[in-house]
C-alpha positions in Angstrom: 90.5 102.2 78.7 92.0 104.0 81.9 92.3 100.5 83.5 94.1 98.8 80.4 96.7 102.0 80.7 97.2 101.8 84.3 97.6 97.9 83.3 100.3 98.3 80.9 102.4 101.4 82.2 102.4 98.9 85.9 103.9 96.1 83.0 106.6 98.6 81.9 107.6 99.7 85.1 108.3 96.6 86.3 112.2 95.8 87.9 113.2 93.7 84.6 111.7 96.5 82.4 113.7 99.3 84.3 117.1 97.6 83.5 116.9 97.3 79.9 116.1 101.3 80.1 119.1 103.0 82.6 117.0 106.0 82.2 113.9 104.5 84.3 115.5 104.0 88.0 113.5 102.5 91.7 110.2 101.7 91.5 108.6 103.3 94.8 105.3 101.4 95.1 102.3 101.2 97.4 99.5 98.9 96.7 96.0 99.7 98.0 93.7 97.4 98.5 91.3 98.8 101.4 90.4 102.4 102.0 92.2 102.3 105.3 95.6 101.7 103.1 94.9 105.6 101.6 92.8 107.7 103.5 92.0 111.4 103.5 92.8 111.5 107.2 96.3 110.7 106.9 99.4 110.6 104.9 100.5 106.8 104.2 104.1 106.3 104.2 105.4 105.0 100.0 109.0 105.1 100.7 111.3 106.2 104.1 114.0 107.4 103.0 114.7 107.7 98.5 117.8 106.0 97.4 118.9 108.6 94.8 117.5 112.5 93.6 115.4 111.6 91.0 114.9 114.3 88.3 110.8 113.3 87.6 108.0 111.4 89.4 105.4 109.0 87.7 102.4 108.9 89.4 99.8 105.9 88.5 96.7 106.4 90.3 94.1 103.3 89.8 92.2 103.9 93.3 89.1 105.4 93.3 89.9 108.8 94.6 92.4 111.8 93.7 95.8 111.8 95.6 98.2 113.9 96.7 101.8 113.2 97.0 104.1 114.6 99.8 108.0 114.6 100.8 109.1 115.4 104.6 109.1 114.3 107.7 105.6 112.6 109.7 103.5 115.1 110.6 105.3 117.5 108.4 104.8 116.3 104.8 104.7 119.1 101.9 102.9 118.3 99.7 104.0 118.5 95.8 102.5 120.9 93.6 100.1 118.7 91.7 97.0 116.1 92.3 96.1 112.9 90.8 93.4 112.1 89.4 91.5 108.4 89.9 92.2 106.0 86.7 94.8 109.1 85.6 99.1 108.8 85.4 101.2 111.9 85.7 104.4 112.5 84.9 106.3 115.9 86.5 109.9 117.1 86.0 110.1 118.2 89.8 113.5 117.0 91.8 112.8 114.6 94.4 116.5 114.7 97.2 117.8 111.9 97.6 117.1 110.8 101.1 113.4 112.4 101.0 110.5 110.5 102.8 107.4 109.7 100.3 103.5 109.6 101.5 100.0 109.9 99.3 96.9 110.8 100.7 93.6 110.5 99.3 91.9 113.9 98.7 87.9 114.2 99.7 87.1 110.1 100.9 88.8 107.1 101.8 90.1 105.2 98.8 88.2 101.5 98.9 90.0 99.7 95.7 92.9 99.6 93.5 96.7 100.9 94.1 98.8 103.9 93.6 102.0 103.4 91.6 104.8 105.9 92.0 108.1 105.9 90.0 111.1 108.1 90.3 112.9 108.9 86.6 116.4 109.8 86.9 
């Protein structure tokens, strides 16, 4: 069931979705597909630098581990006040700058399948 709602919210997020709703903005994505892609080890890089402050983030996490998500600088990534839970989608009214670097990490293991799908709402 998880799998089928990861399926459908990755369907509605989509770029052609987003325009016929002004109120979902850039898709931020990065797809997982080997544990070295999301690691507990590291913070892997989702976006450089965000194109606009978004008021919420939508996190989609169909990997096989809990993540974290982080804005700052390499090496000095804060991390934002909540986790993800594997097969789980979260959606949190916390302002994202405009400009702010985005990384996930995995939290206890190395994730080995799926992807983590993060959307800024503006």
């Amino acid at each position: 069931m998880r799998t089928v709602l990861l399926l459908v919210l990755a369907l509605l997020l989509t770029p052609t979705a987003m325009a016929a709703n002004p109120a979902l903005m850039k898709p931020v994505q990065a797809y997982v597909e080997t544990g070295t892609d999301v690691d507990a080890s590291a913070y892997n890089e989702v976006d450089a630098s965000t194109d606009f402050t978004a008021a919420a983030v939508l996190v989609a996490n169909g990997t096989d581990v809990p993540v974290k998500i982080a804005t700052g600088a390499a090496s000095s990534e804060v991390d934002l006040p909540m986790y993800i839970p594997n097969g789980e989608a979260l959606v949190v009214n916390l302002p994202i700058p405009k400009g702010s670097r985005l990384s996930v990490r995995a939290l206890g293991a190395d994730a080995s399948s799926g992807y983590v799908t993060i959307t800024l709402l503006q």
